[in-house]
Each structure stands twice: as C-alpha cells, then as structure tokens.
N, CA, C and O atoms as a GROMACS GRO file, in nm:
protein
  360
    1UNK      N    1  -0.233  -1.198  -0.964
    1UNK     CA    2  -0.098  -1.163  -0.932
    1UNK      C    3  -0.092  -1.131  -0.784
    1UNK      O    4  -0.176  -1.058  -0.729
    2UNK      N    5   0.000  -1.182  -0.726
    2UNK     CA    6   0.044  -1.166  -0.547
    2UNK      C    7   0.162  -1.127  -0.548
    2UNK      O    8   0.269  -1.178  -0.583
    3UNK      N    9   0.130  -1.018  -0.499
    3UNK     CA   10   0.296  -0.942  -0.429
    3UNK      C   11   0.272  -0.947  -0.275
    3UNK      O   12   0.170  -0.938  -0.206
    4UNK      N   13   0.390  -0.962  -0.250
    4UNK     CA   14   0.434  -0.950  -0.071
    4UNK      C   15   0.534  -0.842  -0.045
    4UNK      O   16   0.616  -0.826  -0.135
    5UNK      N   17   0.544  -0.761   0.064
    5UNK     CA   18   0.648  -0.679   0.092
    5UNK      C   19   0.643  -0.637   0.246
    5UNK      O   20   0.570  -0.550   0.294
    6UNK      N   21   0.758  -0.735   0.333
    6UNK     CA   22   0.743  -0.666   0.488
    6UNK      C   23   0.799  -0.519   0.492
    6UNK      O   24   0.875  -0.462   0.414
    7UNK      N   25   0.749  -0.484   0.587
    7UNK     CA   26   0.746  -0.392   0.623
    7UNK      C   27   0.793  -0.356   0.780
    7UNK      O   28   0.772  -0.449   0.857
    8UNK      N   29   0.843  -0.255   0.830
    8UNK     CA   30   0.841  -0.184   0.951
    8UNK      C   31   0.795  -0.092   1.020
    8UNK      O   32   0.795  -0.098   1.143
    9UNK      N   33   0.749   0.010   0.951
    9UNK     CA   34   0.673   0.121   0.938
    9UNK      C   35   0.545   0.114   1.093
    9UNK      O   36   0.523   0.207   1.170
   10UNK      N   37   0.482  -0.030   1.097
   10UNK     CA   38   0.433   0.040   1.190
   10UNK      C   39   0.214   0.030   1.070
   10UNK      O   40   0.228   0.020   0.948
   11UNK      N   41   0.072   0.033   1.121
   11UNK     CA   42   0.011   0.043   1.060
   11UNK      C   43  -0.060   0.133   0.991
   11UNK      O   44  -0.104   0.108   0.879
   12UNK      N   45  -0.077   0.248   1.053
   12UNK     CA   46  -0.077   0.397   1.007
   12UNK      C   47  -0.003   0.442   0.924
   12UNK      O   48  -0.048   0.486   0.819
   13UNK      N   49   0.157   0.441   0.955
   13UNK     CA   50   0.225   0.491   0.857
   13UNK      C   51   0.242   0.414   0.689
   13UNK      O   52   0.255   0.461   0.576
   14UNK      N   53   0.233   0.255   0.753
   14UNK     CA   54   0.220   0.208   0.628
   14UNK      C   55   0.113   0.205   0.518
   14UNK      O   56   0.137   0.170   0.403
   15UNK      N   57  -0.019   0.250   0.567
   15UNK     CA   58  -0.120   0.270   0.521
   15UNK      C   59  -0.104   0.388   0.441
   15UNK      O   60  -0.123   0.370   0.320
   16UNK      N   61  -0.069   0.525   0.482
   16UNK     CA   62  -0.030   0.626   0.462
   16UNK      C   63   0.022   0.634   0.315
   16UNK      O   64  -0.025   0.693   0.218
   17UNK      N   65   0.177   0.529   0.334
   17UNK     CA   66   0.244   0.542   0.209
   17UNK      C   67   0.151   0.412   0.081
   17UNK      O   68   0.180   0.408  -0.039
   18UNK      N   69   0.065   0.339   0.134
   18UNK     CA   70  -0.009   0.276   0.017
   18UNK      C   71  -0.130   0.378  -0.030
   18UNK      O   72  -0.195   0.357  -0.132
   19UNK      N   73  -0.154   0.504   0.066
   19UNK     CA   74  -0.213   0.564   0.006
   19UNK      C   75  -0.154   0.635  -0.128
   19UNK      O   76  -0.212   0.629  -0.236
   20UNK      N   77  -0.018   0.708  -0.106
   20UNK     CA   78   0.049   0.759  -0.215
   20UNK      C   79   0.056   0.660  -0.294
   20UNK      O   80   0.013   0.711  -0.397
   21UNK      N   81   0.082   0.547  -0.320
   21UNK     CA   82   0.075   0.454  -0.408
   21UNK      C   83  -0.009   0.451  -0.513
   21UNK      O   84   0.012   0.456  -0.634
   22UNK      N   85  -0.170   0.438  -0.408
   22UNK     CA   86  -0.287   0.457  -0.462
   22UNK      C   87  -0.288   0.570  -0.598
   22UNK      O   88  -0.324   0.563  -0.716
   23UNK      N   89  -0.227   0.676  -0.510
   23UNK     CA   90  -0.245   0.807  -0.561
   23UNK      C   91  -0.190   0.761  -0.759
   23UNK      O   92  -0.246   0.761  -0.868
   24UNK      N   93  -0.068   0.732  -0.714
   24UNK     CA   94   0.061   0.720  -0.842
   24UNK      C   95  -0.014   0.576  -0.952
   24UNK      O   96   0.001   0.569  -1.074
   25UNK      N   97  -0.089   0.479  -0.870
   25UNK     CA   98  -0.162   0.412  -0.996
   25UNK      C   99  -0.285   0.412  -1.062
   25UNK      O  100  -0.306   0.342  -1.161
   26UNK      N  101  -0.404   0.519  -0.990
   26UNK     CA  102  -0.481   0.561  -1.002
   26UNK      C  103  -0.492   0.660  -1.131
   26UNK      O  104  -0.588   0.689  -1.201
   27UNK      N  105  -0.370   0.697  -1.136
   27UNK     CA  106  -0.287   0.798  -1.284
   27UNK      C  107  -0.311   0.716  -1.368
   27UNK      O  108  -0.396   0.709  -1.457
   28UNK      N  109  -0.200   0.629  -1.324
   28UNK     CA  110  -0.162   0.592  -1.455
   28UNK      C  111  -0.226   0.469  -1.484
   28UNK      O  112  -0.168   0.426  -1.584
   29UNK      N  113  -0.312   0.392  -1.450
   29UNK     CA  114  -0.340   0.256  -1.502
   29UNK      C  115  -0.511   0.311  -1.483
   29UNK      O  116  -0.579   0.211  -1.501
   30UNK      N  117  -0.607   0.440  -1.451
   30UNK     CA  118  -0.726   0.478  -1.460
   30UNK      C  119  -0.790   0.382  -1.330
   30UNK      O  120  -0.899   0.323  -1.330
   31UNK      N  121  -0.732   0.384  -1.270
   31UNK     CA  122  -0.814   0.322  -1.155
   31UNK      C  123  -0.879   0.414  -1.043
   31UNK      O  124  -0.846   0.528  -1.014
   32UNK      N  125  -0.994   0.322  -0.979
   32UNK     CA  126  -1.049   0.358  -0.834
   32UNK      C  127  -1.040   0.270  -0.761
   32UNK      O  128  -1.050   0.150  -0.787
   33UNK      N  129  -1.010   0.350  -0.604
   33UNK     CA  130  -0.956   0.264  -0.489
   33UNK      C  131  -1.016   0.361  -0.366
   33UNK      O  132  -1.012   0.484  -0.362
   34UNK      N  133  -1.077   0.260  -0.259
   34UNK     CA  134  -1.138   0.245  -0.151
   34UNK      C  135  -1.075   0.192  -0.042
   34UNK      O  136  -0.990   0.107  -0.068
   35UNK      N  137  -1.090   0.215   0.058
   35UNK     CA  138  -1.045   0.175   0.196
   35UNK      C  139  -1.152   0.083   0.230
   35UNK      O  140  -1.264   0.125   0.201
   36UNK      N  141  -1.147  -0.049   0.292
   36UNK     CA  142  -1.250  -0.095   0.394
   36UNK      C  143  -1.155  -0.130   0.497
   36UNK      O  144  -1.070  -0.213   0.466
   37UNK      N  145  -1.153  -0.080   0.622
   37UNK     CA  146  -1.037  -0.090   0.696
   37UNK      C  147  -0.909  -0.103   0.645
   37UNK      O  148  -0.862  -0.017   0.569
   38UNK      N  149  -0.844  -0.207   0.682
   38UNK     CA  150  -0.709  -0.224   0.630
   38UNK      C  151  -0.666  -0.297   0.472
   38UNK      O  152  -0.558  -0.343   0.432
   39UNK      N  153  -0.773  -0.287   0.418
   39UNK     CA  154  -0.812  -0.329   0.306
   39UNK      C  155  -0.803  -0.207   0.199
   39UNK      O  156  -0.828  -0.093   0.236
   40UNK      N  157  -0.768  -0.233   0.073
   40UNK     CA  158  -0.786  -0.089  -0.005
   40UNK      C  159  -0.782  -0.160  -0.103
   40UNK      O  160  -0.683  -0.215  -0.151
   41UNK      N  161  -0.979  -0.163  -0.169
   41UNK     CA  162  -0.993  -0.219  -0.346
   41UNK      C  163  -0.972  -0.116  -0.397
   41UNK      O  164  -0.988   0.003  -0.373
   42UNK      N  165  -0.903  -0.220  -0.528
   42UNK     CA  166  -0.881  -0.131  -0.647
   42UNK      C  167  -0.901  -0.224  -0.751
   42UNK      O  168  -0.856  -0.337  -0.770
   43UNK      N  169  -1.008  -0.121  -0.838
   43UNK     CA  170  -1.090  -0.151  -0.928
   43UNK      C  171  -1.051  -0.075  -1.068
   43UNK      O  172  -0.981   0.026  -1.067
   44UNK      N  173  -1.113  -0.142  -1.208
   44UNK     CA  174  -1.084  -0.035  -1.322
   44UNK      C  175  -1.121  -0.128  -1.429
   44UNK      O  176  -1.175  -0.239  -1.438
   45UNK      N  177  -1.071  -0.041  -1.504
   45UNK     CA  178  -1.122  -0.161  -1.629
   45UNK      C  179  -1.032  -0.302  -1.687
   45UNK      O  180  -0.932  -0.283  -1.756
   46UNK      N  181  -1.076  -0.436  -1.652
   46UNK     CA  182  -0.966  -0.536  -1.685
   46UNK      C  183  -0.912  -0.521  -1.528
   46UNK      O  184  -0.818  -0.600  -1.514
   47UNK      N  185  -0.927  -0.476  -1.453
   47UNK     CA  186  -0.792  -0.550  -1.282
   47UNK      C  187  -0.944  -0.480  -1.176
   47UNK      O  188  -1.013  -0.379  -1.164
   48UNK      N  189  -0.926  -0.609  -1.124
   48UNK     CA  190  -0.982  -0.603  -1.019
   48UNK      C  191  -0.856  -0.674  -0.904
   48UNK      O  192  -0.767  -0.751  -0.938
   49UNK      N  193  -0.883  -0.620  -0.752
   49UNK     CA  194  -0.832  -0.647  -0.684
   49UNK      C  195  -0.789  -0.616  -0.507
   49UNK      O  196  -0.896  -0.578  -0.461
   50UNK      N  197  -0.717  -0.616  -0.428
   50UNK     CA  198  -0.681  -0.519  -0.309
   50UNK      C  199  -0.580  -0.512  -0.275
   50UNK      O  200  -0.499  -0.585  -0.333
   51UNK      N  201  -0.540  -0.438  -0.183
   51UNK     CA  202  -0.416  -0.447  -0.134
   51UNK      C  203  -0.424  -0.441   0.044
   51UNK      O  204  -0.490  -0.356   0.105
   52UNK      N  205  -0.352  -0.537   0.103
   52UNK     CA  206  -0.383  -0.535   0.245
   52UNK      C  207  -0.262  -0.516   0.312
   52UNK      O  208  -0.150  -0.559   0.284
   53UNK      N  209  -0.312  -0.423   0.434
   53UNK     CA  210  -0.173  -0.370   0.475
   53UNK      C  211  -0.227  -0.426   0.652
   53UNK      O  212  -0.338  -0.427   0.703
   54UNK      N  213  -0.098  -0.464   0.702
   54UNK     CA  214  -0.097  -0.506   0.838
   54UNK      C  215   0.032  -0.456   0.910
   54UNK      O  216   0.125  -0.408   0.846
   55UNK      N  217   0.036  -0.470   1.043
   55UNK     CA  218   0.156  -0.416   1.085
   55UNK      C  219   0.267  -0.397   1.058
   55UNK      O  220   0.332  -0.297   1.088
   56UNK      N  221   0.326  -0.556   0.955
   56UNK     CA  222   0.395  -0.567   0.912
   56UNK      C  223   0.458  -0.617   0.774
   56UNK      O  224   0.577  -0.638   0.748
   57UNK      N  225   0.333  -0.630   0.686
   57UNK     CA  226   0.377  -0.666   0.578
   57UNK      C  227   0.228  -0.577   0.462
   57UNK      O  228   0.124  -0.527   0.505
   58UNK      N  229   0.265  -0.584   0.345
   58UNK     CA  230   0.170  -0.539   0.261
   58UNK      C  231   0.132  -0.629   0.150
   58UNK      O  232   0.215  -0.635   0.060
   59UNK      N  233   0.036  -0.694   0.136
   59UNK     CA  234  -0.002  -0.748   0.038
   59UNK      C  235  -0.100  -0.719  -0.081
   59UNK      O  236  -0.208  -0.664  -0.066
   60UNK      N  237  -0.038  -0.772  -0.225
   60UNK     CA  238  -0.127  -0.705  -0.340
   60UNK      C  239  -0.211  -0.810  -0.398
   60UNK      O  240  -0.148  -0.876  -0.480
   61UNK      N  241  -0.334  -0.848  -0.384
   61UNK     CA  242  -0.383  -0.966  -0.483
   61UNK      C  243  -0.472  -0.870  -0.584
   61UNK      O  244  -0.558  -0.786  -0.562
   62UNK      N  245  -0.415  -0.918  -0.696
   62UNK     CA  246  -0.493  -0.807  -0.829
   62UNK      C  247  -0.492  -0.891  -0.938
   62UNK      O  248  -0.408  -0.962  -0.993
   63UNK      N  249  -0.656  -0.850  -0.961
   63UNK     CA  250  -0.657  -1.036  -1.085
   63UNK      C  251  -0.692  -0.955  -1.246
   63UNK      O  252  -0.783  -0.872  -1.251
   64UNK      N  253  -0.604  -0.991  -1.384
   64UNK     CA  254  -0.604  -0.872  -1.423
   64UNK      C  255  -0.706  -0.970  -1.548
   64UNK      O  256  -0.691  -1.092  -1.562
   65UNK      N  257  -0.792  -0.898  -1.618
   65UNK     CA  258  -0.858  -0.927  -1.700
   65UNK      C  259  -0.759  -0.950  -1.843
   65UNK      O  260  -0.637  -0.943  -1.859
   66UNK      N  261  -0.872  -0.980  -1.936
   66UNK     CA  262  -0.800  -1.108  -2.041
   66UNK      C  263  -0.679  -0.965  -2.141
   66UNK      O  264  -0.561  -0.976  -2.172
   67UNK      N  265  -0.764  -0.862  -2.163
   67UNK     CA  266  -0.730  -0.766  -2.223
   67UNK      C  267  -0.601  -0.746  -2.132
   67UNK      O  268  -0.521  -0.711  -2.217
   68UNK      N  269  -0.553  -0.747  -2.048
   68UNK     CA  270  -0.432  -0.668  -1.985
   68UNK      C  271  -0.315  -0.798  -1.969
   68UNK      O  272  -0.194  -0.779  -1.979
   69UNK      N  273  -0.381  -0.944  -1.942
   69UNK     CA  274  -0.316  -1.079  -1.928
   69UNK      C  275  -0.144  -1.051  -1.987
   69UNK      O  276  -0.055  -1.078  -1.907
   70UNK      N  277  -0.113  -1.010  -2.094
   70UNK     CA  278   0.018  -0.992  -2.161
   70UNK      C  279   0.073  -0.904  -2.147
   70UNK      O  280   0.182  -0.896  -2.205
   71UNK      N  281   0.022  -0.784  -2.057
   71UNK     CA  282   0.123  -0.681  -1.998
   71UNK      C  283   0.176  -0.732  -1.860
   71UNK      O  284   0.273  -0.684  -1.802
   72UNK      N  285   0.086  -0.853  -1.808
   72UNK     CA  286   0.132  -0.827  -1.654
   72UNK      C  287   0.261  -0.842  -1.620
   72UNK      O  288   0.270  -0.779  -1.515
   73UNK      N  289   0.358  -0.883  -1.644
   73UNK     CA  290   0.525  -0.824  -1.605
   73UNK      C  291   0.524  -0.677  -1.663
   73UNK      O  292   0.603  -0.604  -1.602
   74UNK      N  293   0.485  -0.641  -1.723
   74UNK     CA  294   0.551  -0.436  -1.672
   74UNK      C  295   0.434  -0.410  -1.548
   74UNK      O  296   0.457  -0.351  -1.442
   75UNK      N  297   0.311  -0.466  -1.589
   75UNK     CA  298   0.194  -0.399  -1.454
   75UNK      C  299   0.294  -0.436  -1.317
   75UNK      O  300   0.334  -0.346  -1.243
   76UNK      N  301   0.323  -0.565  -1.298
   76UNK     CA  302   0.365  -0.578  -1.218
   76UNK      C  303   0.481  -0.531  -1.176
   76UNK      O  304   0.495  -0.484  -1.064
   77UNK      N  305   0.578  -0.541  -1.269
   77UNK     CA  306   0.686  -0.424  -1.197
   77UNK      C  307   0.637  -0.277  -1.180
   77UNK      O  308   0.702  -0.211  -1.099
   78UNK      N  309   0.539  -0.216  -1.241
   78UNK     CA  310   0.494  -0.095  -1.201
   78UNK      C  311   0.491  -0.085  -1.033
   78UNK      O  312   0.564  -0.014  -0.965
   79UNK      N  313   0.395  -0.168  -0.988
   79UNK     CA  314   0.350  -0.181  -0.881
   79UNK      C  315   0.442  -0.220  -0.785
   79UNK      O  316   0.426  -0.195  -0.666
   80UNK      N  317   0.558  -0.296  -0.839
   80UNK     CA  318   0.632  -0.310  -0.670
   80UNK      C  319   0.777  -0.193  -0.696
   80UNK      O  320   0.867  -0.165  -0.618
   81UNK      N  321   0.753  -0.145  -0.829
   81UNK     CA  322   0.864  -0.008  -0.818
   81UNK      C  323   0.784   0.105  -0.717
   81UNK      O  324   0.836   0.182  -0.636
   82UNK      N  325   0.633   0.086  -0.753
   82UNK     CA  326   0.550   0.228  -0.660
   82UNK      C  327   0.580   0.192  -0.553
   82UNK      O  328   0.642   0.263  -0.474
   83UNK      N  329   0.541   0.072  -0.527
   83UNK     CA  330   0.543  -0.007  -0.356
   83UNK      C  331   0.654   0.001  -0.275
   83UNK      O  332   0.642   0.035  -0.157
   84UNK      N  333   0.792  -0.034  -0.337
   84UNK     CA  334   0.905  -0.020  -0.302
   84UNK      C  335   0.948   0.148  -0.296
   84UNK      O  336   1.019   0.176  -0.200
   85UNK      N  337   0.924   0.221  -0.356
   85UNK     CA  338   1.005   0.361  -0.352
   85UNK      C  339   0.909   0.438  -0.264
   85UNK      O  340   0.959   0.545  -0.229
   86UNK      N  341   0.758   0.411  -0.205
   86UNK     CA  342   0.682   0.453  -0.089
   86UNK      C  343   0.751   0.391   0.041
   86UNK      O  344   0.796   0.453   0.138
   87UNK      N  345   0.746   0.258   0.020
   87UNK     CA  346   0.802   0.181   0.164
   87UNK      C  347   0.942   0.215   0.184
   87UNK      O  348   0.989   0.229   0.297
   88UNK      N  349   0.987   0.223   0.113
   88UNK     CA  350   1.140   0.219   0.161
   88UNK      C  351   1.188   0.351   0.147
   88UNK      O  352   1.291   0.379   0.209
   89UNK      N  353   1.132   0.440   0.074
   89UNK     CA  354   1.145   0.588   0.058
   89UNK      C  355   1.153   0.624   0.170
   89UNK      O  356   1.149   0.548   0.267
   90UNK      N  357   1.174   0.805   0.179
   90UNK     CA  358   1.105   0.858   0.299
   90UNK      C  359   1.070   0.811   0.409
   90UNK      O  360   1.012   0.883   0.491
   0.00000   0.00000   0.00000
C-alpha cells in the first residue's frame, strides 16, 4: 500500500508530526518504529514497511501480510486519517 501526502511544514516539523503519528499507530495496530534518517520503519506482526518524509511530501510504503490483506481499506484509512489530522492539524 502507497500513500502520498504534500506537505509544507518544512523537514523537522514534518518529521515531528509523523512522529505523533508513529505514536497513535504504534497503539493501536502493536507496532515498532525506528528512524534511519528521514526514513521511519515500521514493523509488527503481518505489515512491514516505512514512511519517508522530505521537505515536502510524506510517503507511506507498507506491505501488509496475508493475515491483515482484507482489512487493508480500514488500515488504510486509519493511516491517512492519523496522517492527515497531524499534517494539517496544529
């Protein structure tokens, strides 16, 4: 699954709010997530994947295992409701 979302924010700040992101799916879907620079894996059981943030846009590639395959429209709206109400929030 690939999500896209520009951004303005700037790279710090946008990093910032994919951290809260982090925070809000790490809850709820049992995940762990890492920084390698502008990179942030996120791992768990069934989704592997990252999310890359650049000056101006944020991208999600997250590949979800066979067990989760038939949720991915709510996973995925999970993720660009978190994504969207960080970015465009506050």
């Amino acid at each position: 699954m690939r999500i896209k979302r520009d951004h303005d924010l700037g790279l710090e700040v946008a990093k910032k709010r994919i951290d809260e992101v982090a925070v809000e799916l790490e809850k709820r879907f049992d995940l762990i997530t890492l920084w390698d620079g502008n990179r942030l894996q996120v791992s768990g059981r069934n989704v592997n994947g990252f999310i890359t943030v650049t000056e101006e846009e944020i991208q999600v590639d997250v590949r979800l295992g066979f067990a989760l395959m038939m949720f991915e429209r709510v996973i995925r709206s999970e993720i660009e409701g978190a994504i969207d109400d960080h970015l465009l929030g506050s």
